[in-house]
C-alpha positions as CSV (number, residue, x, y, z in Angstrom):
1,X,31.2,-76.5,37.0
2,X,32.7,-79.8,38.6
3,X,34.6,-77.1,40.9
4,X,32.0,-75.3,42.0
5,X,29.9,-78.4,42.7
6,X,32.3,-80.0,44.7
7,X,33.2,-76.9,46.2
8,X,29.4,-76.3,47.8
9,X,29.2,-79.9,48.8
10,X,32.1,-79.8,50.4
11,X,31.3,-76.3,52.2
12,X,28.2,-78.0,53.2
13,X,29.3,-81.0,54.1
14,X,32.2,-78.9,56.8
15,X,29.5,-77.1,58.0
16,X,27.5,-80.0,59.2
17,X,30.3,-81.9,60.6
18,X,30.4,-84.2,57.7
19,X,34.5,-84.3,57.9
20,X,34.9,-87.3,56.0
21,X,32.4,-86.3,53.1
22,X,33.9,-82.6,53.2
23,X,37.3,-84.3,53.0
24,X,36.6,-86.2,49.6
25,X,34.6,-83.0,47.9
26,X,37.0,-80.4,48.8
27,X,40.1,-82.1,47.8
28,X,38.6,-82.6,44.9
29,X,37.9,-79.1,44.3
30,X,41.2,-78.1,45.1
31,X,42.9,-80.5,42.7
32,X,40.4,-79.7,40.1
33,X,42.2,-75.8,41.2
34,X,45.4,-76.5,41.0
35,X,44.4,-76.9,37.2
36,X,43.7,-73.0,37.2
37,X,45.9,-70.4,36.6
38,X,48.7,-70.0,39.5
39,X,47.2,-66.9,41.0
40,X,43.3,-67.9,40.4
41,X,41.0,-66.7,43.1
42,X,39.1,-70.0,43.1
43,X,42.3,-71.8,44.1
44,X,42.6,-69.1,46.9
45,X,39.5,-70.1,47.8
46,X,39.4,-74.1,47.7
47,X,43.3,-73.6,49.9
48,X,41.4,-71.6,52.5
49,X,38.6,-74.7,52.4
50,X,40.8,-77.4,52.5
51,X,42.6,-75.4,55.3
52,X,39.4,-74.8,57.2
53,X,38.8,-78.7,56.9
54,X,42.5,-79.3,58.4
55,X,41.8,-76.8,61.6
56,X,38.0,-79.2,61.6
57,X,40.2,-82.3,61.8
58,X,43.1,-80.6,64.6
59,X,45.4,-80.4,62.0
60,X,46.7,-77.1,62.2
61,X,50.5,-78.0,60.5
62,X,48.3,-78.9,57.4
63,X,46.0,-76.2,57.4
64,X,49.3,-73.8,57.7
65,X,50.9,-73.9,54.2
66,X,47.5,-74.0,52.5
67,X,46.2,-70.8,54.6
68,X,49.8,-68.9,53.8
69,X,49.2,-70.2,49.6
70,X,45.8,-69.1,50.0
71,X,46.5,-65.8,52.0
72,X,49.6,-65.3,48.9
73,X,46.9,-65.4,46.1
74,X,44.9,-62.8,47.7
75,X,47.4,-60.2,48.1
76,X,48.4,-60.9,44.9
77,X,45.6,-60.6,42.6
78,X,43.1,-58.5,45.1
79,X,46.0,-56.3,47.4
80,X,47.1,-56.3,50.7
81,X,44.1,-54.1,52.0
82,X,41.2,-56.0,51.1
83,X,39.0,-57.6,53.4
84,X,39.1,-61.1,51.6
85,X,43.1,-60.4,52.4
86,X,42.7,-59.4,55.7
87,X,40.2,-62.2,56.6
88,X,43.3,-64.8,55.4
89,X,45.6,-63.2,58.0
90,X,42.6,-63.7,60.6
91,X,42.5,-67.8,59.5
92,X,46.2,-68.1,59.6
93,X,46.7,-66.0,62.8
94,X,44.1,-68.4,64.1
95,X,46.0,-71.5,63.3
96,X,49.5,-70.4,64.5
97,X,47.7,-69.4,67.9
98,X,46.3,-73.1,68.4
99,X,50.1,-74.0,67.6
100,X,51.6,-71.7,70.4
101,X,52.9,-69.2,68.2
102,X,51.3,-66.4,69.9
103,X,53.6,-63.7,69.0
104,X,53.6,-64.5,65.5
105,X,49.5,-64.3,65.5
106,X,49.5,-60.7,67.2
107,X,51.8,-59.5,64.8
108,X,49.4,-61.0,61.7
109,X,46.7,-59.6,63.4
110,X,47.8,-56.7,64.2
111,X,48.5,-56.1,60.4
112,X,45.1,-56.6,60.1
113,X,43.7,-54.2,62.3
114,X,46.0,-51.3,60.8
115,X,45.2,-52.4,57.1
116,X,41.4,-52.4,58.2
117,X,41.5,-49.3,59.9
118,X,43.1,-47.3,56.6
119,X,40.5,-48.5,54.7
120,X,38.2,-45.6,53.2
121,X,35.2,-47.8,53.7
122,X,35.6,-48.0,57.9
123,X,35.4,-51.8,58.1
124,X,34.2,-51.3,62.0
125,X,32.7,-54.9,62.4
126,X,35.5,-56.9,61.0
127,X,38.3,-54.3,63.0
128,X,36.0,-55.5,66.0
129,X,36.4,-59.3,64.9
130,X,40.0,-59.3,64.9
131,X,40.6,-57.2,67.9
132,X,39.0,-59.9,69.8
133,X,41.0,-62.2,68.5
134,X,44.3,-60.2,69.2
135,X,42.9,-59.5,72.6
136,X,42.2,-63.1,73.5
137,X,46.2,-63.6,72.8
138,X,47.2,-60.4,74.2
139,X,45.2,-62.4,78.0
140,X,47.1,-65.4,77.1
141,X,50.6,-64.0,77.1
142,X,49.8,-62.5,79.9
143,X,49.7,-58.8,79.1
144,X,46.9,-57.9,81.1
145,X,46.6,-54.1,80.2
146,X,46.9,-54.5,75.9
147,X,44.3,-57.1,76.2
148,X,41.7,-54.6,78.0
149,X,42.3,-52.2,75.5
150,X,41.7,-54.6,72.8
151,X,38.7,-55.6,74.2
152,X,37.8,-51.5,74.6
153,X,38.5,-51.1,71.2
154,X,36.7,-54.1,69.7
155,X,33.3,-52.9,71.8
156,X,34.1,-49.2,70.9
157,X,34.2,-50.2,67.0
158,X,31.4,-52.6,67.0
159,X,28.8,-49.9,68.9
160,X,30.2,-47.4,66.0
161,X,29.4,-49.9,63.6
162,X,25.8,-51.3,64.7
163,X,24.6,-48.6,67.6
164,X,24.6,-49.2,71.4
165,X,21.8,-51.8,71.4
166,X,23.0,-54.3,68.6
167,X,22.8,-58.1,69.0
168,X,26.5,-58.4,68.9
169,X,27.7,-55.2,71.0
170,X,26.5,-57.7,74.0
171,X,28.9,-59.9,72.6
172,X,31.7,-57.5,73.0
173,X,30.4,-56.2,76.5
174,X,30.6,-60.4,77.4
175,X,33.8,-60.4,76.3
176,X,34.7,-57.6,78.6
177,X,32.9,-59.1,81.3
178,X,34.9,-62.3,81.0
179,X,38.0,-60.9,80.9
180,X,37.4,-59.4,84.3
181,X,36.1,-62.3,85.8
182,X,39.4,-64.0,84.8
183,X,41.5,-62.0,86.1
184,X,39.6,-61.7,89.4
185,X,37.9,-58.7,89.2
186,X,33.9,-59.2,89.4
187,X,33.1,-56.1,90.5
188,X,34.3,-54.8,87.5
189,X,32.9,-57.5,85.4
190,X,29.3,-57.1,87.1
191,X,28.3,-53.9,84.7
192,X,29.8,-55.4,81.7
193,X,27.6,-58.3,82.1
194,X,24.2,-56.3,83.0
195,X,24.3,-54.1,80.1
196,X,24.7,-57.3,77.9
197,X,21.7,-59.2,79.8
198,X,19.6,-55.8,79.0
199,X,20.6,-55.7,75.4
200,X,19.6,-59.2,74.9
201,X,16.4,-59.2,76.9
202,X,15.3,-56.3,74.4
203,X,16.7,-58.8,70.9
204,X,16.0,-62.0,71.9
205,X,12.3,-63.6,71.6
206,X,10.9,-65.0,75.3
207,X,11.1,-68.1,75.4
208,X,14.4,-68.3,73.7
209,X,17.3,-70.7,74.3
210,X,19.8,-68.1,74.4
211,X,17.6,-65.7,76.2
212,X,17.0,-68.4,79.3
213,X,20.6,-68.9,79.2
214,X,21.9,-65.5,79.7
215,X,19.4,-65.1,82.4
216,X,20.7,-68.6,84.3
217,X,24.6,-67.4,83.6
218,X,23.6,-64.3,85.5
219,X,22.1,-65.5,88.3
220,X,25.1,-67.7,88.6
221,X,27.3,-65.0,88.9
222,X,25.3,-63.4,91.1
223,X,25.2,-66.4,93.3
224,X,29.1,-66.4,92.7
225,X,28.8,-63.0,94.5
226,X,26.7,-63.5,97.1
227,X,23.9,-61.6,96.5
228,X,21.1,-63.9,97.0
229,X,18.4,-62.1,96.4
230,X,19.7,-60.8,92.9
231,X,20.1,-64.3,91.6
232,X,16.9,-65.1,92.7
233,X,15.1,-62.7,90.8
234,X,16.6,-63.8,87.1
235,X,15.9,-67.4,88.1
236,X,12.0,-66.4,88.5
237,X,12.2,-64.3,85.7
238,X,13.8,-67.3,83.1
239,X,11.4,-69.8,84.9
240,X,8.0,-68.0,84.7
241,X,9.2,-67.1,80.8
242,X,9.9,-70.4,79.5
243,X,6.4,-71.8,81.5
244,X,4.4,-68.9,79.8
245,X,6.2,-70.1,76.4
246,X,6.5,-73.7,76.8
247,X,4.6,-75.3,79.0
248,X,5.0,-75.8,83.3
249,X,6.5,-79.8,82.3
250,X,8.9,-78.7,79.1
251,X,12.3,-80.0,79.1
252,X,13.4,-76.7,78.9
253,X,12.7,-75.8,82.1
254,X,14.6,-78.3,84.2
255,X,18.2,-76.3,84.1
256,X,16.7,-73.6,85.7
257,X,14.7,-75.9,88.1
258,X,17.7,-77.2,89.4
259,X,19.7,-74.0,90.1
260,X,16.9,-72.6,91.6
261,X,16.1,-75.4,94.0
262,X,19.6,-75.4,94.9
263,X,20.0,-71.8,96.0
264,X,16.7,-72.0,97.8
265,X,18.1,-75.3,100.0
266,X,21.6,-73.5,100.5
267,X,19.6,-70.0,101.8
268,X,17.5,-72.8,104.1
269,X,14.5,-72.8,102.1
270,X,13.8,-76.3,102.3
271,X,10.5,-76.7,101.6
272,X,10.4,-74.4,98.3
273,X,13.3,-76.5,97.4
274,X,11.4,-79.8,97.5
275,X,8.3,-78.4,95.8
276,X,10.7,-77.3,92.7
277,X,12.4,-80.8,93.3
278,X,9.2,-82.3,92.9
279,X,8.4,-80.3,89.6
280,X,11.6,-81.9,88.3
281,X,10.5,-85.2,88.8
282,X,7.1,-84.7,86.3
283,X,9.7,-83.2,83.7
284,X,10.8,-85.7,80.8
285,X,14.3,-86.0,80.0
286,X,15.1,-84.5,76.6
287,X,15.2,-87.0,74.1
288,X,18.4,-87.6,72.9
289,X,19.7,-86.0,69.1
290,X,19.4,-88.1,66.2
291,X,22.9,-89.0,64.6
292,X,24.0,-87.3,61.9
């Protein structure tokens, strides 16, 4: 009982940015663990907390040996295919990528991919998860054409999982889009990025942080383009949707104000750009976060 509490209140504690507080519960879960048998599953997981804690704390050549202990355990007692194993390899392929060990992350994830994807139960969304990751290192080593397909593959398996339309398929299709935009191709980027905007405009509440952002990023990129025109028609579109949900003076208008005046003054609109000006200057600044 004294591990599990410690355990939650640590876990809690991480997840709130409480580092110092996680630090002194989960340590004392995972001494209370090292108590257990040798290959107890509770020690696997309080080594993958305390390890979690370390990456939290940009300490990824402590977070390594618990992550490999942990990632031991696992294969031993639940096998080298199942998805608590192959979730391990994702934490420690992780770790050795903020450490620069690229090649030794693609080949852990990789293993995790070809486990998944064995698996009678098709594990699609977690196959999608680490193909990200693998593509994301695939980019950084500079191997352009693997890290497409890893990005193909990810989208492919998470639309397989979930359907065309999910929440996180426009996750993927960003992803995509990125990648393209990186590497200096926005034309090819451009229909990566629409079909994401239209899959959260039909998921996302109006009126919704997210929502207002995606339409701001876009116009952004359209302005990037210069189209104009196109840019101008998200900003109305996130502007007249947070006034009809928030108010014409909320706080959370004033981003979109501010793009929006400025692509009106550079396309010599001067005088639309002053009256939005002047709408910023009746908007309160957002209060500032309590601390923690």
């Amino acid at each position: 009982m004294s591990w599990r509490r410690d355990t939650e209140i640590g876990n809690r504690a991480l997840r709130h940015g409480r580092l110092a507080e996680a630090d002194a519960a989960l340590t004392a879960a995972l001494n209370r663990a090292e108590t257990f048998a040798a290959h107890d599953l509770r020690l696997a997981s309080s080594l993958n907390a305390v390890g979690d804690l370390r990456v939290a704390q940009s300490d990824a050549a402590r977070a390594e040996p618990l992550l490999r202990r942990a990632l031991s355990i696992l294969e031993l007692e639940l096998g080298p295919e199942a998805p608590e194993t192959t979730a391990a390899q994702g934490y420690l392929a992780d770790v050795y990528a903020s450490q620069g060990r690229l090649l030794e992350a693609e080949k852990l994830l990789e293993r995790a991919i070809t486990t998944a994807e064995k698996s009678p139960i098709t594990r699609y969304v977690e196959i999608s998860a680490r193909l990200g990751d693998l593509a994301s290192l695939y980019h950084a080593r500079g191997h352009e054409a693997q890290a497409e397909n890893a990005y193909r593959r990810a989208l492919a398996a998470t639309e397989n999982a979930l359907g065309p339309d999910h929440r996180l398929v426009a996750d993927r299709l960003s992803d995509l889009a990125l990648f393209e935009q990186s590497r200096g191709q926005p034309a090819e980027a451009e229909p990566f990025y629409r079909r994401a905007l239209l899959i959260k405009e039909k998921t996302l509440a109006p009126g919704s942080i997210e929502l207002d952002t995606a339409w701001n990023d876009f116009a952004l990129f359209e302005e990037s383009l210069d189209k104009a025109a196109e840019a101008e028609k998200f900003y109305q579109k996130a502007l007249e949707t947070a006034e009809r949900a928030h108010g014409p003076t909320s706080p959370r208008l004033a981003t979109t104000i501010g793009h929006y005046s400025r692509l009106l003054r550079r396309t010599g609109r001067k005088a639309q750009a002053d009256a939005l000006d002047a709408r910023l200057k009746n908007i309160p600044r957002r209060k500032a976060a309590p601390s923690p």
